[in-house]
C-alpha positions, 0 to 999 in steps of 0.5 A: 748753951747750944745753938737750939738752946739760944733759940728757945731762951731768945724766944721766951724773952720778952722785948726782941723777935724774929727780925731782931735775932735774925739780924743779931744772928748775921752779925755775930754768927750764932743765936748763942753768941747773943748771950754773950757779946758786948752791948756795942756788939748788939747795936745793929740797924733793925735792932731797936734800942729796946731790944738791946737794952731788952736782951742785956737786962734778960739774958742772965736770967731767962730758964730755957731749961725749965721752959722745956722741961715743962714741955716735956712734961707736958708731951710738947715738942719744942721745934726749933729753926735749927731743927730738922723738923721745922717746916722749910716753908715756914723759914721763906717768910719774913718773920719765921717763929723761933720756935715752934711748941708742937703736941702731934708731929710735922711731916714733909707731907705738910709741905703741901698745906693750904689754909682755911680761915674765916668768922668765928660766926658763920652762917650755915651756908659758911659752915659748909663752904668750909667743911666741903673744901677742907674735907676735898682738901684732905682727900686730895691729900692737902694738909688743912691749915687753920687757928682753931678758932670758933666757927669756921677754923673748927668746921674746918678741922673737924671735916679734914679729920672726918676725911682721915686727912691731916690737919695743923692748928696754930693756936693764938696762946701758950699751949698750957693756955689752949683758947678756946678751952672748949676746944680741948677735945678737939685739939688732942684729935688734931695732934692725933691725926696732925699737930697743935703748934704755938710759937708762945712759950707755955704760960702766955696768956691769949690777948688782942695782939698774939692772934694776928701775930699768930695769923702770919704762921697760919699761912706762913705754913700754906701754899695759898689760904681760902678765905670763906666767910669773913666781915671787913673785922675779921681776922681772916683777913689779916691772914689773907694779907699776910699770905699776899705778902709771903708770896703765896696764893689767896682764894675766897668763897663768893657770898650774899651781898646782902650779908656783912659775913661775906664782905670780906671775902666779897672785897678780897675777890674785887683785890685779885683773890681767887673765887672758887666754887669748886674744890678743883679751882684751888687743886688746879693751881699747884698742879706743879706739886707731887705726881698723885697730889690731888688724886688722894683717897676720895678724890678719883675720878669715880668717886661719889661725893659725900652726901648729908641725910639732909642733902640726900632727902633733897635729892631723892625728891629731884629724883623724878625730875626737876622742881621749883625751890619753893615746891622742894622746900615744901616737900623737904619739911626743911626751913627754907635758908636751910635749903638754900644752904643745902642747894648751894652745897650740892650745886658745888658737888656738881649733883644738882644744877640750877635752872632758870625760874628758881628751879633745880635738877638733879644732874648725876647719882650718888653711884661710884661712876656718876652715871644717871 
């Protein structure tokens, strides 16, 4: 048995982790050693009992090979700590996964990654908070991390690939298990333009605990994580601490006060996290990275932002100059939260500004320089 071999075997055996093979690795020198010391041998401080007397009852009979071979079938990739594919940001946290299930691939480029979470039932204004920062992400040339999850995690992927950026989905399941099944199509686009990664083996069923356990690898993956529209359950809050704990940096979209989606990202702002309401607010914080990150294909100084036909109509009719929100719902034939929602997406754009009185005006054009 090879080093990476030990690796897949120790992975898919129920009862010992990462901390736990980590700390066997230490004492004996290799993974594949584990498979063949003595029980004393394996008695360590932060080895439970349990995990030895797992390891000693499983070891003979766990089938790393048919694991792989049923990957391969699959066209899934099995990364392990001792490959060089496998993400170096990954293995600073204090768990990193043994192994990693990939369909697509891992570049050195998604060293600079942040994640977007958040509820699995955004309100419009959620929705497009997401889908205005992921894509400004992968314009500026950030991979976007998130679960795939209903709600924000898909606005989020779907708008980092309408940005021809890339992006990484971390699954809560086995990868011959994808949850939600209804998110298969866009999971193959994802692998397409980025990677769909597990760290379950294959067949593992999704359950209440592999979600937040999957969470630490979402910002495990990321330099900071955006939280933009959660409630004091949600999981994306697990991923926010667990980014705080992993040293990386947190930011959260501000929301309504009056509405239970945004009081954990409300909550998270009052801890330390960063507001933002700019794509900007999170690209100034790693100016430290690659000369030209933050500069990619859509993000030059000249570039117009991209606009949604409902968007446009709002701002061909602040054209002659400015109007009261009531007025302008009127004239839009729009439903008033829609509105709102729009308004608050343009306002981040830096396309409209709000004035005093619920009033709004146009504040630059859609040509390339900006320019009224």
């Amino acid at each position: 048995m090879e080093e990476r071999e030990a690796y897949i075997a120790l992975n898919i055996m129920e009862g010992i982790g990462p901390v736990g093979v980590r700390t066997l690795v230490a004492r004996l020198g290799s993974a594949r050693a584990i498979f063949s010391a003595a029980p004393d041998a394996l008695q360590a401080d932060g080895v439970s009992a349990g995990a030895v007397k797992a390891v000693l009852s499983r070891r003979d009979a766990v089938d790393w090979r048919a694991e792989e071979e049923e990957a391969a079938r699959a066209g899934i990739r099995i990364v392990t700590q001792v490959d060089d594919e496998y993400p170096d940001i990954l293995r600073k946290i204090h768990d990193p996964p043994l192994a990693l299930y990939v369909r697509g691939r891992i570049e050195s480029r998604d060293r600079n990654a942040v994640a977007v979470v958040g509820t699995r039932r955004p309100t419009r204004y959620g929705r497009d908070c997401a889908s205005f920062f992921a894509r400004g992400l992968a314009e500026a040339g950030f991979t976007v991390v998130s679960g795939l999850a209903e709600g924000i995690d898909a606005s989020a992927h779907e708008a980092a690939l309408a940005a021809g950026g890339r992006t990484i989905a971390v699954i809560g399941s086995g990868m011959m298990r994808l949850y939600p099944p209804n998110h298969a199509a866009l999971a193959e686009r994802i692998a397409g333009r980025g990677a769909v990664l597990s760290e379950f083996p294959l067949r593992r069923e999704p359950d209440r605990t592999t979600f937040p356990i999957r969470n630490r690898i979402v910002s495990g993956l990321s330099l900071g994580t955006l939280v933009v529209e959660a409630d004091m359950k949600s999981g994306a809050l697990i991923t926010a601490r667990m980014a705080m704990e992993q040293g990386r940096q947190v930011f959260a979209v501000p929301g309504r006060i009056d509405s239970p989606m945004s009081r954990g990202a409300n909550d998270l702002i009052r801890q330390g996290a960063k507001l933002v309401s700019d794509i900007d607010d999170i690209i100034s914080e790693f100016e430290f990275l690659a000369p030209g990150l933050g500069l990619g294909p859509g993000r030059r100084a000249d570039a117009a932002p991209d606009v949604s036909e409902d968007e446009r109509k709002l701002l061909d009719l602040l054209e002659d100059g400015e109007m009261d929100v009531d007025r302008l719902t009127r004239a839009s034939g729009l439903k008033a939260g829609v509105v709102g929602a729009l308004l608050i997406g343009l306002e981040m754009k830096k396309l409209v500004r709000m004035l005093p009185g619920r009033v709004v005006e146009k504040v630059r054009s859609l040509s390339a320089n900006g320019a009224q």
